[in-house]
C-alpha positions in Angstrom: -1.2 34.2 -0.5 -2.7 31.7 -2.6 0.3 30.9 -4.6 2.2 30.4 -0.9 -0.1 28.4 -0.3 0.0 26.2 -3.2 3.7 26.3 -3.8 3.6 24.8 -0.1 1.0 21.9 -0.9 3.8 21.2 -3.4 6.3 21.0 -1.7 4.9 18.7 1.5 3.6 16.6 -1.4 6.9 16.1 -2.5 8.3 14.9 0.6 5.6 13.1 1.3 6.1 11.1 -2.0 10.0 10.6 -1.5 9.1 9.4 1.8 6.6 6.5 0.7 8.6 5.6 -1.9 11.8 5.0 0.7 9.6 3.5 3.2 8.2 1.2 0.7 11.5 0.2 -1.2 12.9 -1.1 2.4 9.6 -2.8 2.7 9.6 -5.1 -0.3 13.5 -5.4 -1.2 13.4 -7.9 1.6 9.8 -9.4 0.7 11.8 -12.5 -1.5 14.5 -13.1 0.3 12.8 -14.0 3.5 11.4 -17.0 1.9 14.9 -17.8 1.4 15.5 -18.0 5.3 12.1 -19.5 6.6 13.4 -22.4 4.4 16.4 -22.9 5.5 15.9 -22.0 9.2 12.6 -23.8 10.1 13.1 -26.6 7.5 16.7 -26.9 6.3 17.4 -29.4 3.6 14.0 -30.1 2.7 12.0 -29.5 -1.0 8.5 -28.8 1.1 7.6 -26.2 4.2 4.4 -26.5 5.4 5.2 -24.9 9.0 6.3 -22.1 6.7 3.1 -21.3 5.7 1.1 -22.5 8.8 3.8 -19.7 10.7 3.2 -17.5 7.8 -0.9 -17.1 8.8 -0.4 -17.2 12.2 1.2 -14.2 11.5 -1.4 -12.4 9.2 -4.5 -13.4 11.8 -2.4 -11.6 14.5 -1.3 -9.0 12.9 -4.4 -8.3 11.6 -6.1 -8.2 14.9 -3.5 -5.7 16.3 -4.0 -3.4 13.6 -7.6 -3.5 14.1 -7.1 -1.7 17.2 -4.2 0.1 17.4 -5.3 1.9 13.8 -7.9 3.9 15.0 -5.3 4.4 18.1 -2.6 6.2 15.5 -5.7 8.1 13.6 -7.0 9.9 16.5 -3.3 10.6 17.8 -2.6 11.7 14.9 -5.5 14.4 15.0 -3.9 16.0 18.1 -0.7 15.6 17.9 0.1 15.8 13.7 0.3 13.5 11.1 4.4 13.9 10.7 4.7 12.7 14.2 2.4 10.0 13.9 3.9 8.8 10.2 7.1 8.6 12.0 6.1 5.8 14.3 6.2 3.2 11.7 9.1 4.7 9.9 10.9 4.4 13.1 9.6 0.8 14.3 10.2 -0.7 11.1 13.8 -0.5 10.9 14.5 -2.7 14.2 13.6 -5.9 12.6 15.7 -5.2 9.5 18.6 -4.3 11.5 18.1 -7.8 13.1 18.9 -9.4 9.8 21.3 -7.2 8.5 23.1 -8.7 11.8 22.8 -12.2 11.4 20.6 -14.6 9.8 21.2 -17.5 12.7 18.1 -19.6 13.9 17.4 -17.9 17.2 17.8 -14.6 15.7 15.2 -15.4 12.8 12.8 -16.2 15.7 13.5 -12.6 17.6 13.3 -11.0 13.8 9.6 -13.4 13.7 8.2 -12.1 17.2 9.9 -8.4 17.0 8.3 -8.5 13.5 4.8 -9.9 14.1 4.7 -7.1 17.1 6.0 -4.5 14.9 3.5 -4.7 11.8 0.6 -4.6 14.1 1.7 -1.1 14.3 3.4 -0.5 11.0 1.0 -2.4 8.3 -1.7 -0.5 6.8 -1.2 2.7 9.4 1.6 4.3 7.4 -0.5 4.4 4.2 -3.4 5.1 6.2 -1.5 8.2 7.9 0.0 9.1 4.5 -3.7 9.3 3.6 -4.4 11.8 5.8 -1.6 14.0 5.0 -2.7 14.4 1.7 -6.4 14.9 2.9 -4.6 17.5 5.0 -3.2 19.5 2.3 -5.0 18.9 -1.0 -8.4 20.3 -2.0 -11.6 17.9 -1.9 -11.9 17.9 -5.5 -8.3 16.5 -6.2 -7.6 14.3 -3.4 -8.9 11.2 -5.2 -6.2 11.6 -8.3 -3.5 12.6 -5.7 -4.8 9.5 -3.4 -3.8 7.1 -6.7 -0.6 9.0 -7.5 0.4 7.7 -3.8 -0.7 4.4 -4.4 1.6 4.8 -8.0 4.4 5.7 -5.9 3.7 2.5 -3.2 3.7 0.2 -6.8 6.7 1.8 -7.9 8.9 1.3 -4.8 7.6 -2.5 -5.0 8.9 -3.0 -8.5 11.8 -1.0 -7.6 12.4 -3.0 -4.2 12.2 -6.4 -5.8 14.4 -5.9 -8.8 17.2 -4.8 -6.8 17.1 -7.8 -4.4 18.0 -9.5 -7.7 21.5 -7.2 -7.3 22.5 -8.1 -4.2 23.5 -11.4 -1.6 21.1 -11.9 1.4 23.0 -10.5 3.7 23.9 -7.1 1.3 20.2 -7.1 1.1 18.9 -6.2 4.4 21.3 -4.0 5.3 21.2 -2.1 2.3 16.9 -2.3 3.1 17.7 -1.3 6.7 20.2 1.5 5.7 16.9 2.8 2.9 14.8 2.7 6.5 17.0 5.0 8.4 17.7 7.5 5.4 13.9 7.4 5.1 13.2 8.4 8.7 16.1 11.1 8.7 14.8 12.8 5.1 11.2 12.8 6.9 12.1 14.5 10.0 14.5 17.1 8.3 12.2 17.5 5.4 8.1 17.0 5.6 6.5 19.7 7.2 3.4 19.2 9.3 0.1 19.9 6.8 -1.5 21.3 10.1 -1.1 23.1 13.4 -2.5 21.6 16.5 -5.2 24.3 16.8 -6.5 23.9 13.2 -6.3 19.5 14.1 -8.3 19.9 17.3 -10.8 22.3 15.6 -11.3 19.5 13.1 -11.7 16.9 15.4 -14.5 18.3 17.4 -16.3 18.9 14.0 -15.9 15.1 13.7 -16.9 14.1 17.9 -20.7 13.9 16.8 -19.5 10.3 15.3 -17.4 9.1 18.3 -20.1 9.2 20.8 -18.0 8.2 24.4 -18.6 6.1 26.7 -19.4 6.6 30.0 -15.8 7.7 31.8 -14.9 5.5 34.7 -12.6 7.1 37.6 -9.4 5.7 36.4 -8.5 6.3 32.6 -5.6 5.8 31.3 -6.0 6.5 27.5 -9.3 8.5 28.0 -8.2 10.3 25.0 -8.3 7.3 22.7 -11.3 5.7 21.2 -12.7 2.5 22.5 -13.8 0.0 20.1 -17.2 0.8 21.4 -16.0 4.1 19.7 -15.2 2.5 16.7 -18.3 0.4 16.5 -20.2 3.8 16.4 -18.5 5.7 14.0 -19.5 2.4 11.7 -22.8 2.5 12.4 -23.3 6.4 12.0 -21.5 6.7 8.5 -22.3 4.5 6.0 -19.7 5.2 3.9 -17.0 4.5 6.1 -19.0 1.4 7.0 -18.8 0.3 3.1 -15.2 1.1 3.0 -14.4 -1.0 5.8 -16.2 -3.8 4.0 -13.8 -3.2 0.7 -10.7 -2.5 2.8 -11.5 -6.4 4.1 -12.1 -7.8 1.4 -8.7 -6.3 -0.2 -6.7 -7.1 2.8 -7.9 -10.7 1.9 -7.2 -11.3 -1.1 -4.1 -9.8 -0.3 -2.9 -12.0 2.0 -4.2 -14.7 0.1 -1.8 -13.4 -2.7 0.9 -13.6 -0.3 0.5 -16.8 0.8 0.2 -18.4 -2.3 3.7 -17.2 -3.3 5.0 -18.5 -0.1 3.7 -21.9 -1.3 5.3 -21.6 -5.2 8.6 -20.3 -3.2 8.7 -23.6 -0.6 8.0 -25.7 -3.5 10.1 -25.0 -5.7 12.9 -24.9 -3.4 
């Protein structure tokens, strides 16, 4: 039974692996070459973009806001309903705005690809890592979860280098459909192929272990997500663990310096067109 079970940690592992990595490699193939269309869409002909960049953190502030809420959302749905389902969200949502490229690359379809995308990675950025977290916490003993944890985050570097050095490879327009035609195959090979880490009943029994954190609020007549934690909810769970409290703080921190990261390459990119 043990060995079953082991060979079957394996094996999810696996999938779940191949399944960051083709997520990922959609991701950033495109990463460079959207620079490449800001510049000539919002500011044809010109050697400086500062709307660029002013678009480019509207973007981040509102996208970071969404996911601030709708994270916890896809964690606790996740918890009832399975982290396969859950991971498939993103998978899913992210290949609309790549499919909008892969079509055309006019004006007024960069802006639908801008809105459709802002909308989308308040869903998309940071849950499918977070979600793919949880999977592994799912199926991997306590005392390996942290080596496992940076063997994902290997595999998430990997499809970045991969990503970017076959943008190199192809035309802008090859590009995102090849990325968009990684998305789908990504989506198929994780519904044919990763198996759930856990049954509803053993998810459930886990979350009730876990209530004593979410204390709820007072339930009006009318609920329409009463299943879903507030951000009172969330406030709560801060204040009753600390360590989740001081991986907030780091996750912040992180996510800033990351998107400062991100910006500044935006800058070099307008510039030096």
């Amino acid at each position: 039974m043990e060995e079953d079970s082991i060979e079957k940690m394996s094996n999810g592992l696996s999938h779940l692996f191949m399944t960051v990595f083709l997520h990922y490699f959609s991701v950033f193939m495109v990463i460079p070459t959207i620079t490449d269309i800001i510049m000539s869409v919002i500011c044809p002909g010109k050697d400086e973009c500062s709307i660029a960049i002013s678009l480019s953190g509207i973007q981040h502030a509102i996208v970071g806001l969404g996911s601030l809420i709708i994270m916890p959302v896809l964690g606790n749905l996740s918890d009832t309903y399975g982290r396969k389902v859950m991971l498939m969200v993103p998978l899913i949502l992210s290949i609309f705005p790549l499919v909008i490229l892969a079509y055309s690359r006019t004006k007024y379809v960069f802006y639908a690809y801008y809105v459709l995308r802002t909308l989308v990675s308040m869903v998309c950025e940071g849950n499918d890592h977070s979600l793919a977290l949880a999977y592994v916490a799912d199926v991997v003993p306590e005392g390996r979860r942290a080596s496992v944890f940076g063997v994902l985050s290997g595999i998430a570097s990997s499809a970045f280098v991969c990503g970017n050095l076959t943008t190199l490879f192809l035309s802008m327009a090859s590009t995102f459909q090849v990325a968009a035609t990684v998305a789908i195959i990504a989506l198929v090979y994780t519904r044919m192929f990763l198996p759930e880490p856990l049954i509803k009943d053993q998810i459930s029994a886990i979350g009730t272990e876990a209530v004593c954190l979410l204390e709820k609020a007072p339930k009006n007549k009318f609920q329409l997500f009463k299943e879903l934690p507030s951000f009172n909810d969330v406030l709560c769970l801060f204040r009753n663990s600390s360590t989740i409290l001081h991986e907030a703080i780091v996750s912040f921190f992180v996510n800033v310096a990351k998107v400062g990261f991100e910006s500044s390459l935006l800058v070099n990119f307008s510039t030096s067109h």
